[in-house]
N, C-alpha and C positions, 0 to 999 in steps of 0.2 A: 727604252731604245730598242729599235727590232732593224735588223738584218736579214735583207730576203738573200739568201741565197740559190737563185736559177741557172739552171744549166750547169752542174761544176766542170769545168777544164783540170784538164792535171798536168799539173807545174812541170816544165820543161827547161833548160836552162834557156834562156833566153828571154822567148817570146811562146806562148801556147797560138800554135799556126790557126785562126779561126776565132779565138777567143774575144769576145768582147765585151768591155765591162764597164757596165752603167755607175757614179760617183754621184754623191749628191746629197740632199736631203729628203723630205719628205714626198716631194713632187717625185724625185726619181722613186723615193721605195716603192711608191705607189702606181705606177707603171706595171704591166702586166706585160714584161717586155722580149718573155717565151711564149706567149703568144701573139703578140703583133709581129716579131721573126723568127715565126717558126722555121725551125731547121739550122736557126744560128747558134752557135756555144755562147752562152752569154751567162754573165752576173752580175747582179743588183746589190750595188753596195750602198744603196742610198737605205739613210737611217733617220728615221723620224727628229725633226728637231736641229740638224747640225746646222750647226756652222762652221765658216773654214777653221778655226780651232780645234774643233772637235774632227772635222778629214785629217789635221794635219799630226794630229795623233793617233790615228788608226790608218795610217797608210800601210803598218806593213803586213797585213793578209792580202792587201790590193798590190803590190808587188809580189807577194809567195803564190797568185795567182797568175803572172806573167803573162797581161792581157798582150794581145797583139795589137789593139785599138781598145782607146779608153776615152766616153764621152764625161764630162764632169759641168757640171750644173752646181754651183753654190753662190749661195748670197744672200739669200733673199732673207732669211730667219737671220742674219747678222745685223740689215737695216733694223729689222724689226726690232732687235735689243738696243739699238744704238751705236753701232759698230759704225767706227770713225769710215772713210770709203777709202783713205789709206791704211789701215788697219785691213783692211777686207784685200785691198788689192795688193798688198805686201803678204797676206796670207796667202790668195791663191797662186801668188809668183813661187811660192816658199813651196807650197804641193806642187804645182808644173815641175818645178828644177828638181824636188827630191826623185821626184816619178821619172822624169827623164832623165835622167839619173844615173837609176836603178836597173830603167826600162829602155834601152835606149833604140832597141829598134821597133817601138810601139808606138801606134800614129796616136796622136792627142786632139780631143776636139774641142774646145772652151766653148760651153751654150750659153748665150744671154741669160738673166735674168728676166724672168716672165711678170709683164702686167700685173698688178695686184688694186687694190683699194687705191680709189683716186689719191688720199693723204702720202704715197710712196712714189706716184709716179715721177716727180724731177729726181728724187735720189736715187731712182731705178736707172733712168735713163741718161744721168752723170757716169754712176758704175757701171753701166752696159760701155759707154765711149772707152771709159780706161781698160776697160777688161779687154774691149776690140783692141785696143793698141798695145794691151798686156799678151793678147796671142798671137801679134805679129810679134815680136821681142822674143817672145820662146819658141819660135816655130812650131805654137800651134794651129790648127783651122779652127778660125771665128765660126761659128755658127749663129746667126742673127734671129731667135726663135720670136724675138719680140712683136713686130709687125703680124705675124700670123694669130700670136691673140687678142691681140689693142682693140679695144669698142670703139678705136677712134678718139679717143680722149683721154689716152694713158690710163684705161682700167683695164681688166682682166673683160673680155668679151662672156656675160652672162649667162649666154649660153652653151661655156664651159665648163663653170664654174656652178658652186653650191653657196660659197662661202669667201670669194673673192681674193683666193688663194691657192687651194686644192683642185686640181682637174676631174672634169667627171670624163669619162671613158671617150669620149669623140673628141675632147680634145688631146689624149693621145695616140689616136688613129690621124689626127693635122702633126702632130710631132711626130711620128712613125712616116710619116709622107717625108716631109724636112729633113730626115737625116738618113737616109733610106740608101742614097745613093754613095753616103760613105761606108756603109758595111758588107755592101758587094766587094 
């Protein structure tokens, strides 16, 4: 399990004014994401392998961090185990409410779950609907990443991808575009 730590902020009570922190699994750790915003404070808290069980137990350095905006990406390695998609969306409800919470003048951004291998694409696009209606409910912003890498038939576009999961670097310069305007 690895934890990139980029850009550290230091904890203020509240909110760190600037700070912004990426939540997620392996797609987030692997994001190069002081480089694509240069000049933003940011942190990578995405960790090879999670699922929301595993956020929902290391939330509190992501709180002792007091991001001021926090985008979160989870799900994908949960289908992958078998994880019911009420399980998964009672999990991310469980991280939103703890984090807004703790956090409360911190904007939150829920990101789809991304395309993968044709065998996931209806239970992808089942938990993408709930999750959309799971961040109107906690007043977070849906962010809808999925359509930006669909071949068109509910896979992961191949010229992203290596491996029909993992991003190669141009597809987070297309995610770097898509969320771009919430960290001004």
């Amino acid at each position: 399990m690895q934890l990139s730590d980029q850009g550290r902020g230091t904890p203020a009570s509240g909110t760190t004014p600037g700070l912004v922190a990426f939540l997620g699994d392996s797609i987030t750790f692997q994001g190069s994401w002081d480089t694509l915003f240069p000049g933003v404070r940011l942190r990578n808290f995405g960790v090879e392998g999670d699922r929301t069980e595993h956020i929902l137990a290391r939330l509190p350095p992501v709180i002792a961090a007091h991001p001021s905006k926090l985008f979160l990406m989870i799900g994908t390695n949960d289908l992958e185990h078998g994880t019911a998609e009420d399980v998964i969306v009672a999990n991310v409800s469980r991280i939103l409410g703890e984090l807004q919470q703790a956090l409360p003048s911190c904007g939150f951004y829920l990101q789809s779950v991304l395309p993968r291998a044709p065998a996931y694409t209806a239970r992808i696009h089942a938990l993408n609907e709930r999750l959309r209606r799971l961040a109107e409910q906690c007043s977070a912003r849906w962010i809808d990443l999925f359509p930006l890498f669909d071949s068109g038939d509910g896979s992961l576009r191949q010229d992203l991808t290596a491996d029909d999961l993992h991003l190669l670097p141009e597809a987070y310069v297309i995610w770097r575009t898509a969320i771009a305007q919430y960290l001004v």
